[in-house]
N, C-alpha and C positions, 0 to 999 in steps of 0.2 A: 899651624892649626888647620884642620880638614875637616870637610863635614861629608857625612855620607846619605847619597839617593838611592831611597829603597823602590822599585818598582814590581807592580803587583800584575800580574796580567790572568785574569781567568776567560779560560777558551769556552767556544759554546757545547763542548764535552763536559764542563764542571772541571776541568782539569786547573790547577794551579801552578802556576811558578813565581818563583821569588825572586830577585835580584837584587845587587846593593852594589854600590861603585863608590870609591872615596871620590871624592874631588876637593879642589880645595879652597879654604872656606874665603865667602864674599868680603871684603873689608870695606867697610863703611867711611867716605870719603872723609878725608882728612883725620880716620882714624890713625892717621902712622905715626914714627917717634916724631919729639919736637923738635924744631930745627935747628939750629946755630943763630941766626938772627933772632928767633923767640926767643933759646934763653939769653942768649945776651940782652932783649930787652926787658925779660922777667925776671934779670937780678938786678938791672939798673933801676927799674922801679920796685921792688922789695928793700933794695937799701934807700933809696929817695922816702919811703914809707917809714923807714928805722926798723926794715928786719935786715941789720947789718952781719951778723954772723951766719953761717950754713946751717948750722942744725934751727937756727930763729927760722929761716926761710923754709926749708925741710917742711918745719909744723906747721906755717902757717899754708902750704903746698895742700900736703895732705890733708888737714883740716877742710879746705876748700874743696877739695874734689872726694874726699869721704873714701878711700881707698889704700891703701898703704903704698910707701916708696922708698927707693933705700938713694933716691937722688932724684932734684931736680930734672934730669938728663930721661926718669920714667915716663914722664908726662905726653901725652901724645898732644898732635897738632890743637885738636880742638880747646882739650882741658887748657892747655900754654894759652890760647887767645882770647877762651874767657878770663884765665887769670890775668893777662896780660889788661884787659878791657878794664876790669875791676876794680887793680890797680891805679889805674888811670883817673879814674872814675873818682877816687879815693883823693887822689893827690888833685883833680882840679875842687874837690869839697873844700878840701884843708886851705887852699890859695881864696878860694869865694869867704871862706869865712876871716880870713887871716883880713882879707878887703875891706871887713864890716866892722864899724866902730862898735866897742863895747859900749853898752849904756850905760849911763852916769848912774852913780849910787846915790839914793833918796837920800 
């Protein structure tokens, strides 16, 4: 992906020129693919959650970052670490509540 700079320069003649240069385009840190250690730890916590099969994990992928993907492996750095955080987040709920005694029925 390229983006291009248009430069406009008008002389003290009234005269005009135009210019445009590709260059190529800025990527926003930690915009790149996701890593090997992400997904390795964004399918061990998808299945610890009980999304055990790949298309379960797929939906629940894309669902979360609102985009289409034809594989976990699309994900870039950042979308992998909030899901990776989420995940997380998820599974220390389910262990806090599993902790808490039910309360007795009246």
């Amino acid at each position: 992906m390229s983006r291009v700079e248009i430069t406009i320069v008008i002389t003290s003649d009234g005269a005009v020129t135009v210019s445009q240069e590709a260059k190529p385009a800025r990527q926003m840190p930690g915009a790149g693919p996701i890593t090997e250690p992400q997904l390795r730890a964004l399918h061990t916590l998808l299945n610890k959650t009980g999304f055990t099969n790949a298309s379960e994990q797929l939906s629940y992928c894309v669902g979360w970052v609102k985009r289409d993907l034809s594989s976990t492996s699309d994900l870039t750095k950042v979308e992998a670490s909030f899901l990776i955080e989420d995940l997380g987040k998820q599974l220390d709920d389910e262990r806090m509540a599993a902790m808490v005694p039910e309360k007795e029925a009246k």
